[in-house]
Backbone atoms as SQL, in Angstrom:
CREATE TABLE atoms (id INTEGER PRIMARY KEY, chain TEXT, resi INTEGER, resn TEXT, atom TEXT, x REAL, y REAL, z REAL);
INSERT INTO atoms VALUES
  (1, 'A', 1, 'UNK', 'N', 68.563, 48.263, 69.845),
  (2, 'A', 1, 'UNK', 'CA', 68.583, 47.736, 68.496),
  (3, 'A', 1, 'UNK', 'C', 69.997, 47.905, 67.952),
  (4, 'A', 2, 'UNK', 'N', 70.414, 47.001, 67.363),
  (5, 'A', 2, 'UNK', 'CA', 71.650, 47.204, 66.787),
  (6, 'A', 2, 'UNK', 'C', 71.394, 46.902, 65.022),
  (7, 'A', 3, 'UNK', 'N', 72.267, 48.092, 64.655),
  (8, 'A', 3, 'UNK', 'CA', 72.149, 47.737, 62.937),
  (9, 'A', 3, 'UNK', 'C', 73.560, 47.853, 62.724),
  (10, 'A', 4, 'UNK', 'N', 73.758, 47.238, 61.431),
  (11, 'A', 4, 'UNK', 'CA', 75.342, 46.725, 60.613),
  (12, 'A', 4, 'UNK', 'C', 75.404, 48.138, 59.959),
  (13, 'A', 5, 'UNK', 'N', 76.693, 48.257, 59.649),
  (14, 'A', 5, 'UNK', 'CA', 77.054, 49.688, 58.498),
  (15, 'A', 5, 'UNK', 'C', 78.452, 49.403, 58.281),
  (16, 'A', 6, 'UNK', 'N', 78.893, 50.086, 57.330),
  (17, 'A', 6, 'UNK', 'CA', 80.744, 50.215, 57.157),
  (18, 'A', 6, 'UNK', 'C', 81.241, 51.604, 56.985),
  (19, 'A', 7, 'UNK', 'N', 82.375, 51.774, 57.190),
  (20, 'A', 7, 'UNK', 'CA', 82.950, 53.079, 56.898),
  (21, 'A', 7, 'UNK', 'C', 83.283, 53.140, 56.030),
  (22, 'A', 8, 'UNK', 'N', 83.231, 54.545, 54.982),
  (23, 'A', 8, 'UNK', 'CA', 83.459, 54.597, 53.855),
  (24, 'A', 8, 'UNK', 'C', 84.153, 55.801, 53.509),
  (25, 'A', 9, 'UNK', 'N', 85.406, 56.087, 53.798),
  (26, 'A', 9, 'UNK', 'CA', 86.152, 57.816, 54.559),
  (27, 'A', 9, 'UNK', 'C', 85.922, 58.354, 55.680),
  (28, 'A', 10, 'UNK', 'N', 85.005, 58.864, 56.036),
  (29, 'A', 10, 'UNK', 'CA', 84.513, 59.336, 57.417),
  (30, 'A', 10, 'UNK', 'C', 83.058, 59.271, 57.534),
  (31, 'A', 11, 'UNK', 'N', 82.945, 58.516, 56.483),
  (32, 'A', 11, 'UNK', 'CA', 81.426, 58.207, 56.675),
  (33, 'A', 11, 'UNK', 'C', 81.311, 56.926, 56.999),
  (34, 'A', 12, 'UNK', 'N', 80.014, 56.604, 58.154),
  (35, 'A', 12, 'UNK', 'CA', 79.613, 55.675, 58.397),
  (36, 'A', 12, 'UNK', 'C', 78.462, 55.154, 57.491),
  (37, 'A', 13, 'UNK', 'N', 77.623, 53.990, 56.634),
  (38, 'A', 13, 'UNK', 'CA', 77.126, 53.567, 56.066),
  (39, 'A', 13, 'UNK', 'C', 76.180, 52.684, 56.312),
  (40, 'A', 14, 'UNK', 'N', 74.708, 52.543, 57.049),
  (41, 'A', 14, 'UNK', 'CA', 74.420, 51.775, 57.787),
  (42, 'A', 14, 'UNK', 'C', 74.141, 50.878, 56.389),
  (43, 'A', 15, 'UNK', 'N', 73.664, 49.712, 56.513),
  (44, 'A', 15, 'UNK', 'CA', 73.254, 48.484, 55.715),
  (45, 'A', 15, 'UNK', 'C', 72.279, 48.891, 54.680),
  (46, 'A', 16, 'UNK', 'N', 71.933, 48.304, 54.142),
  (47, 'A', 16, 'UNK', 'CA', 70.191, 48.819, 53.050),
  (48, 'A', 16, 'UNK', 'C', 69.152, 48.338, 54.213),
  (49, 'A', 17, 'UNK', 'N', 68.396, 49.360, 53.845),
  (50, 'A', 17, 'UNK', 'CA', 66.758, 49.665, 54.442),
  (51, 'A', 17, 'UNK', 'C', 66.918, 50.136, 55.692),
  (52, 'A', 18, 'UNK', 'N', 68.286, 50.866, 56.583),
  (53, 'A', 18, 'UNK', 'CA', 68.110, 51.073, 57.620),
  (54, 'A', 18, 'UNK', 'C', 68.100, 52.459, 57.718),
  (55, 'A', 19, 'UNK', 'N', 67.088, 53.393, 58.043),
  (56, 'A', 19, 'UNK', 'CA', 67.166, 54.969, 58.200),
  (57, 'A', 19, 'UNK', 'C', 66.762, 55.125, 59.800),
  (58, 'A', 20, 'UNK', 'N', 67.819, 56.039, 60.066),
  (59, 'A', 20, 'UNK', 'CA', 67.632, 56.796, 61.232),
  (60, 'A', 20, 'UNK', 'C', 67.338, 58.263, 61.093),
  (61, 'A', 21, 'UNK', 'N', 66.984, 58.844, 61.982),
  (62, 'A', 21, 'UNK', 'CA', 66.349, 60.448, 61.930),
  (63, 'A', 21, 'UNK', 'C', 67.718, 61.124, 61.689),
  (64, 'A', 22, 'UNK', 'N', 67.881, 62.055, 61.035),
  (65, 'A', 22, 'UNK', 'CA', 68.504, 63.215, 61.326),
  (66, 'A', 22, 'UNK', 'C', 68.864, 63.637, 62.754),
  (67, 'A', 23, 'UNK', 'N', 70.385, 63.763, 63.443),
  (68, 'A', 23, 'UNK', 'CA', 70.360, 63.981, 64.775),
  (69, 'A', 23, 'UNK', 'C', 70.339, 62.672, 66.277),
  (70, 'A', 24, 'UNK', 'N', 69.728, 61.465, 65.321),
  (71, 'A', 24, 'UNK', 'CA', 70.287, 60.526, 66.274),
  (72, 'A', 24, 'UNK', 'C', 71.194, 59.987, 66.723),
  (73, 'A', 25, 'UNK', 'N', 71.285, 60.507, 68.172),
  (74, 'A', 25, 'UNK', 'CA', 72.772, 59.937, 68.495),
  (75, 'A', 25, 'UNK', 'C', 72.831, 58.436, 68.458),
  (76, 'A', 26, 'UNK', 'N', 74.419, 58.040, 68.180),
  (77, 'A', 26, 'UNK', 'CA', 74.691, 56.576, 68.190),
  (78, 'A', 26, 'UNK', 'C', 76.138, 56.287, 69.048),
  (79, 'A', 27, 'UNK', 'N', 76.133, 54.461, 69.198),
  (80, 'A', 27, 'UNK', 'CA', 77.331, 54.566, 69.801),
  (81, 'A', 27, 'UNK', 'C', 77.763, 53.886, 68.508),
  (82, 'A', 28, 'UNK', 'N', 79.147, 53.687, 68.295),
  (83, 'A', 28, 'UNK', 'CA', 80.100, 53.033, 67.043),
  (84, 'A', 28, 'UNK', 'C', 81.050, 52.236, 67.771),
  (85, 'A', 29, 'UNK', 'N', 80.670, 50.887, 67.343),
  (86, 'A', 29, 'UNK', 'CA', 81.784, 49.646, 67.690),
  (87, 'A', 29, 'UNK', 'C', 81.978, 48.923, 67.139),
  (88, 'A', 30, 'UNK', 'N', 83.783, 49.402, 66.927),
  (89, 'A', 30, 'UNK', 'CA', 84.544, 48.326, 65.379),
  (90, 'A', 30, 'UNK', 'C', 84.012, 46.798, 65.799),
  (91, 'A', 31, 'UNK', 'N', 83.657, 46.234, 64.472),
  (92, 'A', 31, 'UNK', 'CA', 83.281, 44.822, 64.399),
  (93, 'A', 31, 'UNK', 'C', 84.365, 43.873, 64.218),
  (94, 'A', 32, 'UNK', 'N', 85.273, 44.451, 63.643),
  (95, 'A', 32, 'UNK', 'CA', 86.800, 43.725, 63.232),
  (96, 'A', 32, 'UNK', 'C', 87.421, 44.854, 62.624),
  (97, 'A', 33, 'UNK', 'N', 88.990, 44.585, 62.999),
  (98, 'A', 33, 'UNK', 'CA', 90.178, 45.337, 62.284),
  (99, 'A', 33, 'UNK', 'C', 90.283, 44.649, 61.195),
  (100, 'A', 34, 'UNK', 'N', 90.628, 45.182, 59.920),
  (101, 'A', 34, 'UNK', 'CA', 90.567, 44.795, 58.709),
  (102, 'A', 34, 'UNK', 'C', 91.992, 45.405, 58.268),
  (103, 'A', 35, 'UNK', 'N', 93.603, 44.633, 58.605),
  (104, 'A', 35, 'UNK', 'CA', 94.577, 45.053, 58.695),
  (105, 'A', 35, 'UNK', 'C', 94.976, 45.110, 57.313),
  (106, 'A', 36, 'UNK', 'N', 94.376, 44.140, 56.168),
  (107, 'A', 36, 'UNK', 'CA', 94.755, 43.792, 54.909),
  (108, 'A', 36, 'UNK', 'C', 94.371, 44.448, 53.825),
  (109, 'A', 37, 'UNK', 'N', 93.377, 45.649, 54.135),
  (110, 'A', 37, 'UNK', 'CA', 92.585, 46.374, 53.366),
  (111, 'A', 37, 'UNK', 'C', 91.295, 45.577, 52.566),
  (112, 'A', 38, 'UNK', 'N', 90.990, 44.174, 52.869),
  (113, 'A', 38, 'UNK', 'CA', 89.952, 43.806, 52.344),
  (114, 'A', 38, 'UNK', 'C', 89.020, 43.134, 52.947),
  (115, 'A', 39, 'UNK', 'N', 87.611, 43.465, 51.999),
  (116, 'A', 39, 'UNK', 'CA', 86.781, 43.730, 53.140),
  (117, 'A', 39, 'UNK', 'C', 86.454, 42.128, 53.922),
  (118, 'A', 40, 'UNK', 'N', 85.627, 42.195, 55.265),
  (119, 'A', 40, 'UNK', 'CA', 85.621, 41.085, 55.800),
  (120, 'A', 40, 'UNK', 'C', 84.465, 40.072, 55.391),
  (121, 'A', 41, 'UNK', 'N', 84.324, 39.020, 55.709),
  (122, 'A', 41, 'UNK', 'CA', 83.214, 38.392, 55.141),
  (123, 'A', 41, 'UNK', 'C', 81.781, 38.912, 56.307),
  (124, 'A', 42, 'UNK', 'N', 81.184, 38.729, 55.277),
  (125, 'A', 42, 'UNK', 'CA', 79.719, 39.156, 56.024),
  (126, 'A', 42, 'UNK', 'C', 79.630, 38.146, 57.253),
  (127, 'A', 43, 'UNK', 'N', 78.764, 38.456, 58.225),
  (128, 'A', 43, 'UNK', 'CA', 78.498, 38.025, 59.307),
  (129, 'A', 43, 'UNK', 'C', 77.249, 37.519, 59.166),
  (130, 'A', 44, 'UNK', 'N', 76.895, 35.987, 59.851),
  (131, 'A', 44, 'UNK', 'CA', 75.618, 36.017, 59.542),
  (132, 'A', 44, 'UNK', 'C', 74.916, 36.468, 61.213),
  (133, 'A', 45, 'UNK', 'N', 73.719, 36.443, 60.985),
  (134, 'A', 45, 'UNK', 'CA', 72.997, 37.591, 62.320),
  (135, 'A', 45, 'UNK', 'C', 71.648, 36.672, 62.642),
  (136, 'A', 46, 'UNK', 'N', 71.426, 37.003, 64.175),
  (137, 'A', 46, 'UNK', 'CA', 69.976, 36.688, 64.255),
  (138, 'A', 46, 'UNK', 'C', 69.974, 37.413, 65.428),
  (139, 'A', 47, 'UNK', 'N', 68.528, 38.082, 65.296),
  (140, 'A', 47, 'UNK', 'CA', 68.206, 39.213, 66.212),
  (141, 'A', 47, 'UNK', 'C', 69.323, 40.337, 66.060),
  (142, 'A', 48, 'UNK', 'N', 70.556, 40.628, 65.806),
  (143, 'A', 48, 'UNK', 'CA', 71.220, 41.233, 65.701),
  (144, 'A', 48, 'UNK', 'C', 72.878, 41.123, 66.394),
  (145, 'A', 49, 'UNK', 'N', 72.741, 39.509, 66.624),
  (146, 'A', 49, 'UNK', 'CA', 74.104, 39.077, 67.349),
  (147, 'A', 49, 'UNK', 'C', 74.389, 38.199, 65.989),
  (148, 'A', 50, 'UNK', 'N', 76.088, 38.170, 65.787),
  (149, 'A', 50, 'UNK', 'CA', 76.739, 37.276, 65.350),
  (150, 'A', 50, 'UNK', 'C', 75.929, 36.017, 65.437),
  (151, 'A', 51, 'UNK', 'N', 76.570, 35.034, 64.446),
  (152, 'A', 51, 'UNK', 'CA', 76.169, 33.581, 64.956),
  (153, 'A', 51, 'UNK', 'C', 77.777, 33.156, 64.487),
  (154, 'A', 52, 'UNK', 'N', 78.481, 32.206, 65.286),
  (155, 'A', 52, 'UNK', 'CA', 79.221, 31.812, 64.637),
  (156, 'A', 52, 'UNK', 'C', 79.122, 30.220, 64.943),
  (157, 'A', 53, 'UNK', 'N', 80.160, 29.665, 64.015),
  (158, 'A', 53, 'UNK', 'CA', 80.157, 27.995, 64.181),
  (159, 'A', 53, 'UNK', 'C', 80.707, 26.992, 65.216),
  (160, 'A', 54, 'UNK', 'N', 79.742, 26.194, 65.649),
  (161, 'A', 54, 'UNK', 'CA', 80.871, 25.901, 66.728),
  (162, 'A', 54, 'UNK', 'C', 82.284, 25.261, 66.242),
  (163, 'A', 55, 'UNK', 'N', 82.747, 25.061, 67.509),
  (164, 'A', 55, 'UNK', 'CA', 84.462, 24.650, 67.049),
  (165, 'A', 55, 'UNK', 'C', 84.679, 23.039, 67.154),
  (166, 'A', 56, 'UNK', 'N', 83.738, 22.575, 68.100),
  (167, 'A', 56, 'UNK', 'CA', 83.733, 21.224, 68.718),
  (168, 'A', 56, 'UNK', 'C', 85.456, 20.676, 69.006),
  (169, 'A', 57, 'UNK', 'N', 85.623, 21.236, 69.273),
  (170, 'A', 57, 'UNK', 'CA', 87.149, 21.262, 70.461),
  (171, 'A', 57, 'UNK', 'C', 86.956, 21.173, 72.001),
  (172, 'A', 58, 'UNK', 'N', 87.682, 19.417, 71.999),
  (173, 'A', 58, 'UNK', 'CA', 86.800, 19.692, 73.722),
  (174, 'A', 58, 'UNK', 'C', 85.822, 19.227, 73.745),
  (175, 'A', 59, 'UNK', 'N', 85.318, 18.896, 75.134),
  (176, 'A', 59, 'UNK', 'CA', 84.451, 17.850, 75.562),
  (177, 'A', 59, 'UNK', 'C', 82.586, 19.513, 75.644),
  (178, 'A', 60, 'UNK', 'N', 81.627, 18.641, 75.592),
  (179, 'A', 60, 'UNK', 'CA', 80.725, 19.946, 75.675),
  (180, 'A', 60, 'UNK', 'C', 80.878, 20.474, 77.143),
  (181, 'A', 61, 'UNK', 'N', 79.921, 21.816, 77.127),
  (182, 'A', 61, 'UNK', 'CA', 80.237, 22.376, 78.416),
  (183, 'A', 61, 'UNK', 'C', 79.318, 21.827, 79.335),
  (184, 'A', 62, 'UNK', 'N', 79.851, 22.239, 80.466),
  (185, 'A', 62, 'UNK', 'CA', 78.427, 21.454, 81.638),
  (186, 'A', 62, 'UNK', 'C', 78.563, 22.838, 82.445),
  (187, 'A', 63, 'UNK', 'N', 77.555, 22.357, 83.578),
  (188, 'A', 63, 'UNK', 'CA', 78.053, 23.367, 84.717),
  (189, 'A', 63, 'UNK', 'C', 78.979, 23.525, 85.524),
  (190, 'A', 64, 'UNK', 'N', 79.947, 23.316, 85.181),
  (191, 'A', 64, 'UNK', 'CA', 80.964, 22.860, 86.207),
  (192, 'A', 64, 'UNK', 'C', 82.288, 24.800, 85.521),
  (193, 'A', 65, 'UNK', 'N', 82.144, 24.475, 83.877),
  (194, 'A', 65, 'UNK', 'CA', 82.668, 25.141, 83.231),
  (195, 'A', 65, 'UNK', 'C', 82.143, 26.269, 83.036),
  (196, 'A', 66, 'UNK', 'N', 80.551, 26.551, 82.972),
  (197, 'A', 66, 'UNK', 'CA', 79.887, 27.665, 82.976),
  (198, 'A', 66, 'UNK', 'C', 80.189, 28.436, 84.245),
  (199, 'A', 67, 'UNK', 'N', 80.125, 28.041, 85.380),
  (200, 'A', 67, 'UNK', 'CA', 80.418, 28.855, 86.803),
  (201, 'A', 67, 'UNK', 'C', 81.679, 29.178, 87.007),
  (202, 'A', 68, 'UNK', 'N', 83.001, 28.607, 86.673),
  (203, 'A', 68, 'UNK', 'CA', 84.051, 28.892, 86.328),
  (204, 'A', 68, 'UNK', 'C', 84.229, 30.273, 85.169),
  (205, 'A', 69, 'UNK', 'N', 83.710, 29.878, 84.257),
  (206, 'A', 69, 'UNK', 'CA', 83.703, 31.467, 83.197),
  (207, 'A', 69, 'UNK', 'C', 82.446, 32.699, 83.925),
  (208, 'A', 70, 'UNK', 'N', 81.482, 32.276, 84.669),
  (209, 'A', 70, 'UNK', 'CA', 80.683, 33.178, 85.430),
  (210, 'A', 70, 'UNK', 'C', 81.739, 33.826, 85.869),
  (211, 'A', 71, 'UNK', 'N', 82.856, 33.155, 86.821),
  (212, 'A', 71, 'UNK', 'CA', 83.582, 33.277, 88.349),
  (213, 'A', 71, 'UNK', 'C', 84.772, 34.034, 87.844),
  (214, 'A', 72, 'UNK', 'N', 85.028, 33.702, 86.481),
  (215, 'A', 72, 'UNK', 'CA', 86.585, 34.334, 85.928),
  (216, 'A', 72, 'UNK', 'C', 87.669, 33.385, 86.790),
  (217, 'A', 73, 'UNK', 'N', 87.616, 32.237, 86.381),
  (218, 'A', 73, 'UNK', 'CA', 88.321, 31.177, 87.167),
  (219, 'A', 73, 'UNK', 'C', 89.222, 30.708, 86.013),
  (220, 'A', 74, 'UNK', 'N', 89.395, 31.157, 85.025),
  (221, 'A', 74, 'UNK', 'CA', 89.623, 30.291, 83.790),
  (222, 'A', 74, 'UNK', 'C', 90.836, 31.127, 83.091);
């Protein structure tokens, strides 16, 4: 399961309505560097992944391009 939070000094902040037990370990992975000091725009989510927009740059993908990024050909 993954839940959203921010840092707030040395505190981490998970989102509203999310409680964990006392003592649960977690792992912590920056979502973005925020070099400008302000904050980033919200992310929208489903299931708990990003969604972002496509770019439509470029022809769509086929299989030709998927087995290539499988292969690390690219």
């Amino acid at each position: 399961m993954v839940y959203r939070g921010q840092v707030c000094g040395d505190v981490i902040v998970l989102s509203k309505g999310v409680h964990l037990p006392d003592g649960t370990q977690v792992l912590v992975e920056p979502v973005a560097t925020l070099a400008t000091g302000t904050s980033a725009p919200e992310l929208k989510l489903r299931n708990g992944i990003a969604i972002f927009e496509s770019s439509r740059i470029g022809p769509p993908p086929d299989l030709d391009l998927v087995n290539k990024l499988r292969d690390d050909e690219l």
